[in-house]
Backbone and ligand atoms as CSV (ligand in chain L), in Angstrom:
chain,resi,resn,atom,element,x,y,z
A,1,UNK,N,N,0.825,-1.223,0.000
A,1,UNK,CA,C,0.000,0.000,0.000
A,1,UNK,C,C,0.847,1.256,0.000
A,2,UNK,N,N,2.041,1.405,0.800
A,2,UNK,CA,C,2.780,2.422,0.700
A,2,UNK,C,C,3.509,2.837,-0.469
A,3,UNK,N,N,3.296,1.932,-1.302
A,3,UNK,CA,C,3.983,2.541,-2.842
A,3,UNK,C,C,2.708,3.311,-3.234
A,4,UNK,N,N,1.721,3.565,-2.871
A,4,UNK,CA,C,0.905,4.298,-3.681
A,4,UNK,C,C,0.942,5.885,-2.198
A,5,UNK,N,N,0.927,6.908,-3.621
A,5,UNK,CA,C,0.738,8.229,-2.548
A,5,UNK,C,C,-0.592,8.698,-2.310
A,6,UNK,N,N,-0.752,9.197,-1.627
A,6,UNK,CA,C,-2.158,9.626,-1.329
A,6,UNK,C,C,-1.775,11.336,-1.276
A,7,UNK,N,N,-2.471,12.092,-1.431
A,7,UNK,CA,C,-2.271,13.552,-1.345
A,7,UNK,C,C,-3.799,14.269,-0.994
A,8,UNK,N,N,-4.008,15.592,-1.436
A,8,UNK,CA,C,-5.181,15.714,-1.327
A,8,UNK,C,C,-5.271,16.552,-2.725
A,9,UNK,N,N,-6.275,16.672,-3.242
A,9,UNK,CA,C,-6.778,17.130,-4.284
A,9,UNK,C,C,-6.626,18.354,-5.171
A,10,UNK,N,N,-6.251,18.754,-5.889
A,10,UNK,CA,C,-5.880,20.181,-6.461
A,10,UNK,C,C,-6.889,20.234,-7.850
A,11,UNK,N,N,-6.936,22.191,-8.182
A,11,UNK,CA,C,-7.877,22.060,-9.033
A,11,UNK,C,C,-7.678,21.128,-10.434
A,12,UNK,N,N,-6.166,20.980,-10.608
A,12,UNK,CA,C,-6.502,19.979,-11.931
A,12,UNK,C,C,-6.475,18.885,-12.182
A,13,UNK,N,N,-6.625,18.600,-10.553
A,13,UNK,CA,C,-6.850,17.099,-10.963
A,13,UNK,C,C,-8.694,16.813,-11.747
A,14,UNK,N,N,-9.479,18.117,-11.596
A,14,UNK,CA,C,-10.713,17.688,-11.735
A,14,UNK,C,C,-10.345,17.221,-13.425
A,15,UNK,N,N,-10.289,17.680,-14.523
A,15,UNK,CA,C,-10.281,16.921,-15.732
A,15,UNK,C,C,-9.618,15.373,-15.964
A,16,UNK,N,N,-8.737,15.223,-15.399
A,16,UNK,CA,C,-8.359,13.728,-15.050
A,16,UNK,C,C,-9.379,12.832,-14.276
A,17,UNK,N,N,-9.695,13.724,-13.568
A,17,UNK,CA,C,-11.260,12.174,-12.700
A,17,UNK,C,C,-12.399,12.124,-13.788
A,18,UNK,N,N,-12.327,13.490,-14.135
A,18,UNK,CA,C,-13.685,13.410,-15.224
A,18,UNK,C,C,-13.018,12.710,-16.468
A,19,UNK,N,N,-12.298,12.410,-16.329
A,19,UNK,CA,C,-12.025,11.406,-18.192
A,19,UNK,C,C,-11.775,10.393,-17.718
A,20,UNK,N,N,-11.540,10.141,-16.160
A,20,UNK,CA,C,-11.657,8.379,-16.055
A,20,UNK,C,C,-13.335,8.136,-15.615
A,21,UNK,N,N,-13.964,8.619,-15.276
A,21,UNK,CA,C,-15.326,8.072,-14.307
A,21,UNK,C,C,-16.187,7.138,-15.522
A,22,UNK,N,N,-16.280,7.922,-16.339
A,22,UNK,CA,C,-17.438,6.731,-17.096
A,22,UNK,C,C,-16.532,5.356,-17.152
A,23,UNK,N,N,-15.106,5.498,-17.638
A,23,UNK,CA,C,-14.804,3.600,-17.556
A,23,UNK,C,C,-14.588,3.359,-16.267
A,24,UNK,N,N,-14.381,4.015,-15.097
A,24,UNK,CA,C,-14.495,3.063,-14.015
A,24,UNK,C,C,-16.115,3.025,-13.109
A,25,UNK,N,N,-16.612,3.621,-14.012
A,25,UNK,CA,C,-18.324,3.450,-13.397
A,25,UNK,C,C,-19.190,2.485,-14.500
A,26,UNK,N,N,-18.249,1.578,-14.897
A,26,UNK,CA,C,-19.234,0.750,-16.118
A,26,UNK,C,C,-19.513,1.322,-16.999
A,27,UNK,N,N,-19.411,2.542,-17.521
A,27,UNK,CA,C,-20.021,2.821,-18.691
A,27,UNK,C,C,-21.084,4.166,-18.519
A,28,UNK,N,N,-21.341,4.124,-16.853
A,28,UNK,CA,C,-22.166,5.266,-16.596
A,28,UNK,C,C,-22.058,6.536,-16.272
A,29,UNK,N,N,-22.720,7.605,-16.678
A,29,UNK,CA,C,-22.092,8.810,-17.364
A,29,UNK,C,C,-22.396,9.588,-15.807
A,30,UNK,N,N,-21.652,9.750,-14.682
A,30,UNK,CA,C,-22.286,10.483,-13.644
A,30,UNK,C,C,-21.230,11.930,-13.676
A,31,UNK,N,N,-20.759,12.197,-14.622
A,31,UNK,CA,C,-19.293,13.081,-14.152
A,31,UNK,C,C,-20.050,14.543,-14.121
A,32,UNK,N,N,-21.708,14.762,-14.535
A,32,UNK,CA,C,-22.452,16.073,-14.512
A,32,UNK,C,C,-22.316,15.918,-12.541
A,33,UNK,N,N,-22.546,15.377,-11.919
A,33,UNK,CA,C,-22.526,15.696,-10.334
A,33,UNK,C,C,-21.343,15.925,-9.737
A,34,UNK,N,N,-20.195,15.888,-10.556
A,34,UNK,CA,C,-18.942,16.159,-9.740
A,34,UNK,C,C,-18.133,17.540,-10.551
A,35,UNK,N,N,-18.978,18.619,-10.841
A,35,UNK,CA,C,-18.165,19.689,-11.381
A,35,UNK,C,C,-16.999,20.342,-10.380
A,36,UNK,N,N,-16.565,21.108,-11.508
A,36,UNK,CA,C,-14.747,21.159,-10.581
A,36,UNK,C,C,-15.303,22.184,-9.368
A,37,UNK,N,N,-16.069,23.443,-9.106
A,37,UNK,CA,C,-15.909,23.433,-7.746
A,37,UNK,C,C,-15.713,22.730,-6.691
A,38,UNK,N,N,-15.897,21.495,-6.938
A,38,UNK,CA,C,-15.170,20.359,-5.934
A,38,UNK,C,C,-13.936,20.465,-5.383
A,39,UNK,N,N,-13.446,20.812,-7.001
A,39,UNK,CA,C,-11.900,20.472,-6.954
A,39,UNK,C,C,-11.138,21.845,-6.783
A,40,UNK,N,N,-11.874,23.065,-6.562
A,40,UNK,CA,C,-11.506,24.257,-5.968
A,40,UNK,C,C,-11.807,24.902,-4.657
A,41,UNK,N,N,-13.034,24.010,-4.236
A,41,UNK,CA,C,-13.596,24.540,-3.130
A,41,UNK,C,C,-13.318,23.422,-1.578
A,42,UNK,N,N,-13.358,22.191,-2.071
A,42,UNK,CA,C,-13.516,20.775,-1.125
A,42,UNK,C,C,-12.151,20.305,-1.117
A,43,UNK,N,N,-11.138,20.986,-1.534
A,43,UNK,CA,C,-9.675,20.083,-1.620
A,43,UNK,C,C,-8.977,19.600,-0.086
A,44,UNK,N,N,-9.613,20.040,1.077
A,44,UNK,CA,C,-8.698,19.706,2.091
A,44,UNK,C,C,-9.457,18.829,3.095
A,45,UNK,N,N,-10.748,18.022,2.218
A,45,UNK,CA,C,-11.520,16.520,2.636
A,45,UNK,C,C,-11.155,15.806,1.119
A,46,UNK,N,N,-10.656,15.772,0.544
A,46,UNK,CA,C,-10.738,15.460,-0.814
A,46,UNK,C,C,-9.378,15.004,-1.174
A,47,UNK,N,N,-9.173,13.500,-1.671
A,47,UNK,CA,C,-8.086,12.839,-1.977
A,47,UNK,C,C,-7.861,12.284,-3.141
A,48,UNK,N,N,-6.450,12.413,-3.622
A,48,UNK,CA,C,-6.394,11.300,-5.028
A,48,UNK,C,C,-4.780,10.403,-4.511
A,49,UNK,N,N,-5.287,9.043,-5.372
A,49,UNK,CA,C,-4.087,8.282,-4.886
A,49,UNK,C,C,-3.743,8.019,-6.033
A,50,UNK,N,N,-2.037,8.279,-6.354
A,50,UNK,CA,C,-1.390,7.960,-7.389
A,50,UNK,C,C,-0.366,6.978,-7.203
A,51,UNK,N,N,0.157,5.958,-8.453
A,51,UNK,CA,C,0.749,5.329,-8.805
A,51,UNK,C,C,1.794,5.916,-9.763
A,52,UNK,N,N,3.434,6.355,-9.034
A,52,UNK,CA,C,4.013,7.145,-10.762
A,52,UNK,C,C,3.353,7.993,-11.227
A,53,UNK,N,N,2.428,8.791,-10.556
A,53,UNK,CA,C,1.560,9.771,-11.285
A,53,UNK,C,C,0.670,9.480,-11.853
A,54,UNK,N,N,0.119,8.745,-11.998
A,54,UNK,CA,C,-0.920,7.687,-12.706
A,54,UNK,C,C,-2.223,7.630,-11.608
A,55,UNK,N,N,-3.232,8.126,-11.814
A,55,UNK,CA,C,-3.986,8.340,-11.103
A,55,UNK,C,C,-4.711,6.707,-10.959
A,56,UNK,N,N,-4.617,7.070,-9.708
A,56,UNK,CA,C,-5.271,5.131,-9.277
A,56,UNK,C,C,-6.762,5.243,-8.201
A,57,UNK,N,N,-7.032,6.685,-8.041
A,57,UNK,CA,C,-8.275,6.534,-7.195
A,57,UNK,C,C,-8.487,8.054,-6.713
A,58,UNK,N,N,-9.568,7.959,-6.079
A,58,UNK,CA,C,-9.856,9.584,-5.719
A,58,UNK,C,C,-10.947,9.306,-4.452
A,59,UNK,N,N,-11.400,10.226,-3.975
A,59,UNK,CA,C,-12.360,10.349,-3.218
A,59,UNK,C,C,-12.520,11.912,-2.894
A,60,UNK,N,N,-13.971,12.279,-3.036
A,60,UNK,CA,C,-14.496,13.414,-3.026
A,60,UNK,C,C,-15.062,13.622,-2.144
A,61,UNK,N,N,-14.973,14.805,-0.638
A,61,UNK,CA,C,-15.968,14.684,0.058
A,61,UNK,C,C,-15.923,16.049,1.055
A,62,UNK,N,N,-16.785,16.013,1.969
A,62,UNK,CA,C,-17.182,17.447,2.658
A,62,UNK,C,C,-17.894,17.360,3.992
A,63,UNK,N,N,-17.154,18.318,4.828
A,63,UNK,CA,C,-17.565,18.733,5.844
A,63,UNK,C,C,-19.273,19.027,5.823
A,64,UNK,N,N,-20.284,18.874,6.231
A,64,UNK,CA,C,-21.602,18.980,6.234
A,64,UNK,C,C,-21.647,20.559,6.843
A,65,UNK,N,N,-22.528,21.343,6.018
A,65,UNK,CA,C,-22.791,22.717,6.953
A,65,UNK,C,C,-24.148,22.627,7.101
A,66,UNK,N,N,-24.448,22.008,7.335
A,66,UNK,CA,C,-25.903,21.654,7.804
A,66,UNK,C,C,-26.139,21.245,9.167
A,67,UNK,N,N,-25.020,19.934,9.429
A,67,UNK,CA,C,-25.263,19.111,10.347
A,67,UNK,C,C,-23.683,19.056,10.827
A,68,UNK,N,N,-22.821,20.170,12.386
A,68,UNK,CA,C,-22.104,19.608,12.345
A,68,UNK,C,C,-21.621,18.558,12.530
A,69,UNK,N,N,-22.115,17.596,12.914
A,69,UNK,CA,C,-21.416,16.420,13.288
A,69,UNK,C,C,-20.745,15.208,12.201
A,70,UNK,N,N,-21.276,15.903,10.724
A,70,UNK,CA,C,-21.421,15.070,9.766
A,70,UNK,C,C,-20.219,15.356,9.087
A,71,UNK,N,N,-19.163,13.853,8.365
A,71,UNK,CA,C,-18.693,14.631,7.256
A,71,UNK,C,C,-19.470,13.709,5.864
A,72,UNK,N,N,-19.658,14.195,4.656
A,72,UNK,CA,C,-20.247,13.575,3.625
A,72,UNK,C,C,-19.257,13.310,2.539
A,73,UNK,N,N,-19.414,11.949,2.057
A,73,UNK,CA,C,-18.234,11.547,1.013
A,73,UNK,C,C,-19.401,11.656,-0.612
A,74,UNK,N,N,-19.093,12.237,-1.074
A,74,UNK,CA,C,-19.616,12.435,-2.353
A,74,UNK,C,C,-19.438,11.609,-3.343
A,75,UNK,N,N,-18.342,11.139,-3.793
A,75,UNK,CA,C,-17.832,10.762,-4.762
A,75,UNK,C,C,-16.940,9.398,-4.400
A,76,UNK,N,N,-16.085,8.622,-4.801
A,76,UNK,CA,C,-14.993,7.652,-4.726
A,76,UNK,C,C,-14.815,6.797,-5.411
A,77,UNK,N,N,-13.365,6.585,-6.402
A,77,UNK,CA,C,-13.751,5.894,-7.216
A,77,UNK,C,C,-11.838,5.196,-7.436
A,78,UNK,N,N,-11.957,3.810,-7.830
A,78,UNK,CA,C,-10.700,3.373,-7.841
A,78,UNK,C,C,-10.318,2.805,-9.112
A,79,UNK,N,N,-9.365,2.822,-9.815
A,79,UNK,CA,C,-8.900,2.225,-11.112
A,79,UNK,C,C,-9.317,0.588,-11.556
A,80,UNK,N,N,-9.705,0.540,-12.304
A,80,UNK,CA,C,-10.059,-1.042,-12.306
A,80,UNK,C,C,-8.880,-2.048,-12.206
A,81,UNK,N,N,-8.063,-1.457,-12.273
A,81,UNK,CA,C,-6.651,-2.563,-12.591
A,81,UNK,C,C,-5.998,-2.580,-11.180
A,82,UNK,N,N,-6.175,-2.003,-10.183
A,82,UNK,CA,C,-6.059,-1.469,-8.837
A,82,UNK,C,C,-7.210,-1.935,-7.560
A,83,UNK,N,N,-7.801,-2.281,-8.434
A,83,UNK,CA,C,-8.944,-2.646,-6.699
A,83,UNK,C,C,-8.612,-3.744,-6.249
A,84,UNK,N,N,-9.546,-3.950,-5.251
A,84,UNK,CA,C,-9.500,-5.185,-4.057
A,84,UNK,C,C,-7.880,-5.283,-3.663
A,85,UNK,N,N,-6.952,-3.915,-3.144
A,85,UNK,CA,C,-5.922,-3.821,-3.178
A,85,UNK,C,C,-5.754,-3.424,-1.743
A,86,UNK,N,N,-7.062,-2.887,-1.527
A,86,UNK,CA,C,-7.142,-1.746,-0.226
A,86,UNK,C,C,-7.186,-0.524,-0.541
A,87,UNK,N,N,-7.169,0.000,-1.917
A,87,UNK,CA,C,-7.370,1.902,-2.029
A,87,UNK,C,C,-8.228,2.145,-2.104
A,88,UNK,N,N,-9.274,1.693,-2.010
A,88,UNK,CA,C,-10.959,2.765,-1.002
A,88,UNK,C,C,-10.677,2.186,-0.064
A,89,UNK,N,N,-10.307,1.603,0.775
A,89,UNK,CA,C,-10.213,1.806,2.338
A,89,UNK,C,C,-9.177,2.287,2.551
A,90,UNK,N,N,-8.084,2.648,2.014
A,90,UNK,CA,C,-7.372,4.060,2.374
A,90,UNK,C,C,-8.062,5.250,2.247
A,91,UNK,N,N,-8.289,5.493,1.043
A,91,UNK,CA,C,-9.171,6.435,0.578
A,91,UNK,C,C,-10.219,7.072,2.143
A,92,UNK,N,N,-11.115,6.021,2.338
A,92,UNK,CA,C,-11.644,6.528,3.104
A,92,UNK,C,C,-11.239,6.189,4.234
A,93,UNK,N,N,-10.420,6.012,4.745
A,93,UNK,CA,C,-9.527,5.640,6.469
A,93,UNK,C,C,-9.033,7.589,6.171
A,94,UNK,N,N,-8.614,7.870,5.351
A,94,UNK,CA,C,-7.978,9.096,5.136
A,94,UNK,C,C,-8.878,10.206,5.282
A,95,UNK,N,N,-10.509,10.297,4.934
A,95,UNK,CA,C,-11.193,10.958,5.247
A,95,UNK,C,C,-11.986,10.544,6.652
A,96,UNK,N,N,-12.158,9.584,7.613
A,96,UNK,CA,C,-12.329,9.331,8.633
A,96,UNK,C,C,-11.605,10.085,9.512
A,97,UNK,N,N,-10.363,10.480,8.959
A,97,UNK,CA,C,-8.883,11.051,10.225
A,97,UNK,C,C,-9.388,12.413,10.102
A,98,UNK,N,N,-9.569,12.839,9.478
A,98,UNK,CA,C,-10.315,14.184,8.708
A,98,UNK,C,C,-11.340,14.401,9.635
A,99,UNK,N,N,-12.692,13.705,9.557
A,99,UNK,CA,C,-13.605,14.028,10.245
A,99,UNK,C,C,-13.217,14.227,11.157
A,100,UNK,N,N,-12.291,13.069,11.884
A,100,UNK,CA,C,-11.795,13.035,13.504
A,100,UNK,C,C,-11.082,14.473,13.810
A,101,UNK,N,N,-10.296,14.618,13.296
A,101,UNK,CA,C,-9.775,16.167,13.610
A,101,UNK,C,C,-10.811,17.360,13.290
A,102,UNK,N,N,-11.997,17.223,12.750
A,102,UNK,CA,C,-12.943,18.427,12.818
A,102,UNK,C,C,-14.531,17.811,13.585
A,103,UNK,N,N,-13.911,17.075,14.241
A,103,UNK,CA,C,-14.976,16.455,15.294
A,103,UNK,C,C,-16.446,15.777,14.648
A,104,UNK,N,N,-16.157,15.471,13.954
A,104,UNK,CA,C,-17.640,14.974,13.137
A,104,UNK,C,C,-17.269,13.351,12.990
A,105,UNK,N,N,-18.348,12.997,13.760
A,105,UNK,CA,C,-18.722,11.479,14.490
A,105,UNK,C,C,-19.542,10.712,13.240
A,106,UNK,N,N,-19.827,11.401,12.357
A,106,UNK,CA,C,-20.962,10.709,11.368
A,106,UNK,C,C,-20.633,10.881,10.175
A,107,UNK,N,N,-20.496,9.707,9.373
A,107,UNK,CA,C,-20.020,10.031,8.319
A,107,UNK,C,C,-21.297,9.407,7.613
A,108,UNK,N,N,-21.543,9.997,6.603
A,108,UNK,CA,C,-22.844,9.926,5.239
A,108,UNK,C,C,-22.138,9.614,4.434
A,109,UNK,N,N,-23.152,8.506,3.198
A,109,UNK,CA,C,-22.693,8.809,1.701
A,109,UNK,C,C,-23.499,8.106,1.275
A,110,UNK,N,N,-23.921,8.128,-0.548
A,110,UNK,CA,C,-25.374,7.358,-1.060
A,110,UNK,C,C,-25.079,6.722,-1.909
A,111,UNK,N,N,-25.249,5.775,-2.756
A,111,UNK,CA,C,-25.135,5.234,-3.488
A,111,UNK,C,C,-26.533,4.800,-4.754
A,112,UNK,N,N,-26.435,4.592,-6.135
A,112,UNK,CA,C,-27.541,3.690,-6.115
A,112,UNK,C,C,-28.008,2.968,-6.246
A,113,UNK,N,N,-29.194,2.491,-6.338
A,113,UNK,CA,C,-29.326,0.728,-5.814
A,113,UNK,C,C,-28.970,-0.084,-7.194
A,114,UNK,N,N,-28.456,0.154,-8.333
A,114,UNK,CA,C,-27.793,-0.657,-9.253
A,114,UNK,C,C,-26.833,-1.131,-8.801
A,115,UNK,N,N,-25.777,0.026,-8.417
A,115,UNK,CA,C,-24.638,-0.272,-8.133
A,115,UNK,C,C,-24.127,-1.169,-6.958
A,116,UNK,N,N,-24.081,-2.536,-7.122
A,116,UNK,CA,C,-24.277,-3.415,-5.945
A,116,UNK,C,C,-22.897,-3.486,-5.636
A,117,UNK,N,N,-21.764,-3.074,-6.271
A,117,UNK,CA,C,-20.162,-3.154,-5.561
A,117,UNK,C,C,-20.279,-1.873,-4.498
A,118,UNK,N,N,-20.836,-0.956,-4.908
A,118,UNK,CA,C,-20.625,0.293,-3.910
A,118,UNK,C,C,-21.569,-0.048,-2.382
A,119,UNK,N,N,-22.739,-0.963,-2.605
A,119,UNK,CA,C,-23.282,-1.271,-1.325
A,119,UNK,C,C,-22.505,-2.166,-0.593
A,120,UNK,N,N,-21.762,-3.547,-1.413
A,120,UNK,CA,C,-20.761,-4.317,-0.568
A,120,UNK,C,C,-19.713,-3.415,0.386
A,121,UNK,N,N,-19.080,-2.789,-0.998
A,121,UNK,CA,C,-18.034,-1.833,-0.606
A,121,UNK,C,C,-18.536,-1.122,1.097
A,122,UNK,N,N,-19.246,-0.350,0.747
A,122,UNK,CA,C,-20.103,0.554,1.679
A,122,UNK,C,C,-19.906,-0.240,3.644
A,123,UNK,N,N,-20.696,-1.159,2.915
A,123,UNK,CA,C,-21.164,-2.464,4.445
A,123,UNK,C,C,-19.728,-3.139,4.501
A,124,UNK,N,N,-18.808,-3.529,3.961
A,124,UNK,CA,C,-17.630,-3.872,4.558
A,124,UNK,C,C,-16.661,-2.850,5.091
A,125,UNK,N,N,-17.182,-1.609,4.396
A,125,UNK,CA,C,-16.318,-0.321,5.484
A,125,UNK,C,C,-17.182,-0.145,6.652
A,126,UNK,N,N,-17.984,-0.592,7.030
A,126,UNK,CA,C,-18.519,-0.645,8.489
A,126,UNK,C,C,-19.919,0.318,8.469
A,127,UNK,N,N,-20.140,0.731,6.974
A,127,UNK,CA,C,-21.360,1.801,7.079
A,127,UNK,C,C,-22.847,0.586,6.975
A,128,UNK,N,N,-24.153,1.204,7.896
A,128,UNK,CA,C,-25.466,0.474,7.774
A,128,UNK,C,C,-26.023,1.415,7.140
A,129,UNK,N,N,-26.957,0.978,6.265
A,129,UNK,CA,C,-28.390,1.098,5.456
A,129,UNK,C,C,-28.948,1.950,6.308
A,130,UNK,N,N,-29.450,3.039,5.778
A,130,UNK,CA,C,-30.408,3.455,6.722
A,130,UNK,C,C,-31.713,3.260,6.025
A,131,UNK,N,N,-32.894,3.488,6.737
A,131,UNK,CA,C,-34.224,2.679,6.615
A,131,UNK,C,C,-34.845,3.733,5.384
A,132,UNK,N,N,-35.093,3.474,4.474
A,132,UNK,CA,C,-36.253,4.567,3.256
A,132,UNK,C,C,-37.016,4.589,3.675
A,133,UNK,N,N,-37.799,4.600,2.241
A,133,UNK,CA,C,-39.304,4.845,2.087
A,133,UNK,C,C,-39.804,3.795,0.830
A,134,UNK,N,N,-38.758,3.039,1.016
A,134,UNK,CA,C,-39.108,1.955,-0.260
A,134,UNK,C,C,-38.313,0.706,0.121
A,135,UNK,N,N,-37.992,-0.241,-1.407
A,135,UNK,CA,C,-36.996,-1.126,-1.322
A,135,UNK,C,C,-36.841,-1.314,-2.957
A,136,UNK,N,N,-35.764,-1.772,-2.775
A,136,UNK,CA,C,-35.184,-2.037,-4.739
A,136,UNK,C,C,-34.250,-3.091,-4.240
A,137,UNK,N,N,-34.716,-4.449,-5.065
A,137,UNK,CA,C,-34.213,-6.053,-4.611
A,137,UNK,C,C,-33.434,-5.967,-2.996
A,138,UNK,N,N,-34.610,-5.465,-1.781
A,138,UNK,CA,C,-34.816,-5.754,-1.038
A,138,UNK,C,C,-33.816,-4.949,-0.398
A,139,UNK,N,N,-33.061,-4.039,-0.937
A,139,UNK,CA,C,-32.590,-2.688,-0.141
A,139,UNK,C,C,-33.096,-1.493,0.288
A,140,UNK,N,N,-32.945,-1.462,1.671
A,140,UNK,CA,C,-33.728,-0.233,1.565
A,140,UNK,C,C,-33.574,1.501,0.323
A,141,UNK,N,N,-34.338,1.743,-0.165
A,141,UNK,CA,C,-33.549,3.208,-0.580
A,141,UNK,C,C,-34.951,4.129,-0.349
A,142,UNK,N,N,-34.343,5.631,-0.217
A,142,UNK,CA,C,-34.680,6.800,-0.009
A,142,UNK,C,C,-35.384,6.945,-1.484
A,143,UNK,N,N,-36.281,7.594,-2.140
A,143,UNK,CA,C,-37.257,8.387,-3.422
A,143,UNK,C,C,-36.572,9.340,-3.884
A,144,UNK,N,N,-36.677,10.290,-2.976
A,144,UNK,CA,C,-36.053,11.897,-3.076
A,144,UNK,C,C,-35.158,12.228,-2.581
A,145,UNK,N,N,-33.883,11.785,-2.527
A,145,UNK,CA,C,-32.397,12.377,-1.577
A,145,UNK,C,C,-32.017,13.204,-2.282
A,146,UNK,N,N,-31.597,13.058,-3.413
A,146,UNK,CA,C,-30.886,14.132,-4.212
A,146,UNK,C,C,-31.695,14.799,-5.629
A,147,UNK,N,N,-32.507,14.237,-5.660
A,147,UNK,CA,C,-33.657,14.344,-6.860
A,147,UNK,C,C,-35.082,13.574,-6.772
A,148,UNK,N,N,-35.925,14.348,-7.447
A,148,UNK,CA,C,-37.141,13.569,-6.924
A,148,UNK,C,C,-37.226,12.481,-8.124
A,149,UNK,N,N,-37.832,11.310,-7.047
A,149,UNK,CA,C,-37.938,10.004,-7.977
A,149,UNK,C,C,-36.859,9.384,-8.807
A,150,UNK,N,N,-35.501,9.658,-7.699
A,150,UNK,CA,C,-34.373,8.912,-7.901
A,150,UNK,C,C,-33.621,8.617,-6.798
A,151,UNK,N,N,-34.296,7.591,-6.761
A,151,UNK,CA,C,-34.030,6.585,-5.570
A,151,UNK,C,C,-32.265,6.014,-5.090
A,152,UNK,N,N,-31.765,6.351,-4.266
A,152,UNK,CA,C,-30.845,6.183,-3.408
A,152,UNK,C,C,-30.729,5.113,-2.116
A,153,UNK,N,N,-29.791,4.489,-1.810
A,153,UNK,CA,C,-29.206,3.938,-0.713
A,153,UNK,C,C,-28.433,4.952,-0.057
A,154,UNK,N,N,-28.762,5.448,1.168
A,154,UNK,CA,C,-28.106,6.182,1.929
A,154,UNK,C,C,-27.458,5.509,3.139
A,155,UNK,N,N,-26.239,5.719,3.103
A,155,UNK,CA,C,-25.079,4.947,4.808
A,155,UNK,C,C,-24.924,6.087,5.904
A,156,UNK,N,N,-24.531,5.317,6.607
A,156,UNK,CA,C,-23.950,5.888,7.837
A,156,UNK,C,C,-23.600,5.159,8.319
A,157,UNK,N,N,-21.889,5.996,8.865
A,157,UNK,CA,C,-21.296,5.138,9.622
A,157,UNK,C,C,-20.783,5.813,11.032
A,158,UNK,N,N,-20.812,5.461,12.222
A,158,UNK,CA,C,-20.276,6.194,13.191
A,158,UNK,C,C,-18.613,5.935,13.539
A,159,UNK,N,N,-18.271,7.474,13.859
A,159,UNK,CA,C,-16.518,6.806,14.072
A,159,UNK,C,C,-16.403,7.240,15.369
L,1,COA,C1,C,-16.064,0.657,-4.634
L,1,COA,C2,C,-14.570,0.849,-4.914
L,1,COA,C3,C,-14.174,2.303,-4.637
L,1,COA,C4,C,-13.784,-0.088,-3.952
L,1,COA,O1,O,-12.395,0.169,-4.097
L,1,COA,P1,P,-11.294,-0.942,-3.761
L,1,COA,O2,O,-9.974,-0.272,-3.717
L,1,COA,O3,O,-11.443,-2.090,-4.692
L,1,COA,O4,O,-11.739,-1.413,-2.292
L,1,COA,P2,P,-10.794,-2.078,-1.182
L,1,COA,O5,O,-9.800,-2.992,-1.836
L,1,COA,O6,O,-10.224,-1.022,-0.303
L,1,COA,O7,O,-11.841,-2.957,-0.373
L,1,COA,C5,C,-12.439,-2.520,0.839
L,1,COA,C6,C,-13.395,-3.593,1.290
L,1,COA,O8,O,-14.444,-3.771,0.330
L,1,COA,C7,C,-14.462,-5.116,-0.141
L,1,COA,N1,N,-14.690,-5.149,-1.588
L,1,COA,C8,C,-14.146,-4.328,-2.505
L,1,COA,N2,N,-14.553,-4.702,-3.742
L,1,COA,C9,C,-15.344,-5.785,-3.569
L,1,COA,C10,C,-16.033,-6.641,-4.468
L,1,COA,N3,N,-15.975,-6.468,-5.801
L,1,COA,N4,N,-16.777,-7.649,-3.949
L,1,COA,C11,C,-16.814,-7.886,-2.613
L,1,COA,N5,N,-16.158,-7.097,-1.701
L,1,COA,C12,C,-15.438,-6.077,-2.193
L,1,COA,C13,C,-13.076,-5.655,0.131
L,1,COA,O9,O,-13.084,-7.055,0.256
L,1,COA,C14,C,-12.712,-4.960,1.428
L,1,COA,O10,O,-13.307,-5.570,2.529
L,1,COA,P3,P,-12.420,-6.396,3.590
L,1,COA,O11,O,-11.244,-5.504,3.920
L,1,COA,O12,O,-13.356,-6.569,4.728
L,1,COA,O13,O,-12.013,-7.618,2.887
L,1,COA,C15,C,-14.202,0.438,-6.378
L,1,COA,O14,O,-14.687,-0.850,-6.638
L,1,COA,C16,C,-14.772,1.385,-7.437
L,1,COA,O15,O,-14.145,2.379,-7.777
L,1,COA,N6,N,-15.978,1.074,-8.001
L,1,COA,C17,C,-16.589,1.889,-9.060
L,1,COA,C18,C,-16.965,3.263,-8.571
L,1,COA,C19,C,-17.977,3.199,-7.456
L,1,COA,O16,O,-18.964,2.467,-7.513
L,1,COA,N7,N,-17.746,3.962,-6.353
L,1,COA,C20,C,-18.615,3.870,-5.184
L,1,COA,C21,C,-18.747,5.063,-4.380
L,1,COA,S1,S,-19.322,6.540,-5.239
């Protein structure tokens, strides 16, 4: 694991995540929800892990100003040639230390119910389901989290 660096995020890395996400999301086009204010505004919860410079993973995420206790991971995503390696659980062990130093006990993040690696993923980093208002092949998900009538799996995990 220590051959790979971890850093935190700068603005250009945003065109590099956006030209990998559709092949490491199957094919699916989500890169309209991660515009670069992310990558100008969120850089000091916000990580990319490189290989030789070779971008091998990222994770996007934010302090909650809503709720302090919360931090929210937005985004995370790892190279296909690179997983089951341990870099999303660096990834996010790295934003856990984060929360911990700005005191936020709760960490959020959603997923959706297609995506059945991100719910494994999710529940083997120690995050539970929280309860909807529905089910999709017997998961719970939320209707309206981020849009109406687009149904979500929402986590939480306590640290
Ligand atoms: C989800 C994702 C970030 C996981 O990254 P990764 O580097 O492969 O994950 P890790 O190697 O750190 O694995 C962490 C845990 O998840 C488990 N896990 C990871 N991929 C898994 C898989 N395909 N099937 C079963 N378990 C899996 C690992 O076994 C490990 O658990 P353990 O330590 O208890 O054994 C990566 O698969 C990915 O980028 N997927 C596409 C993008 C995406 O869906 N992101 C989701 C959040 S927006």
């Amino acid at each position: 694991m220590d051959k790979y660096l971890i850093r935190n995020t700068l603005p250009t890395d945003h065109q590099r995540v956006i030209s990998v996400m559709p092949d490491w999301w199957d094919g699916r086009d989500l890169r309209s929800m991660l515009p670069k204010v992310f990558f100008v505004h969120f850089c000091s919860n916000s990580f990319v892990v490189e290989a030789s410079d070779q971008l091998i993973g990222f994770l996007v995420g934010f302090m909650s100003q809503t709720d302090e206790n919360v931090g929210y991971i937005h985004f995370a995503g790892v190279h296909p040639q690179f997983r089951k390696e341990g870099i999303g659980r660096k990834l996010y062990n790295q934003f856990f230390k984060q929360c911990e130093l700005k005191n936020r006990t709760i960490i959020r993040a959603c997923t959706s119910p297609v995506n059945k690696l991100s719910i494994t993923f999710h529940q083997r980093m120690g995050f539970i389901i929280e309860a909807g208002d529905g089910e999709i092949d017997g998961i719970p998900v939320t209707s309206n989290y981020l849009e109406i009538n687009n149904p979500k799996v929402l986590f939480r995990r306590e640290i």
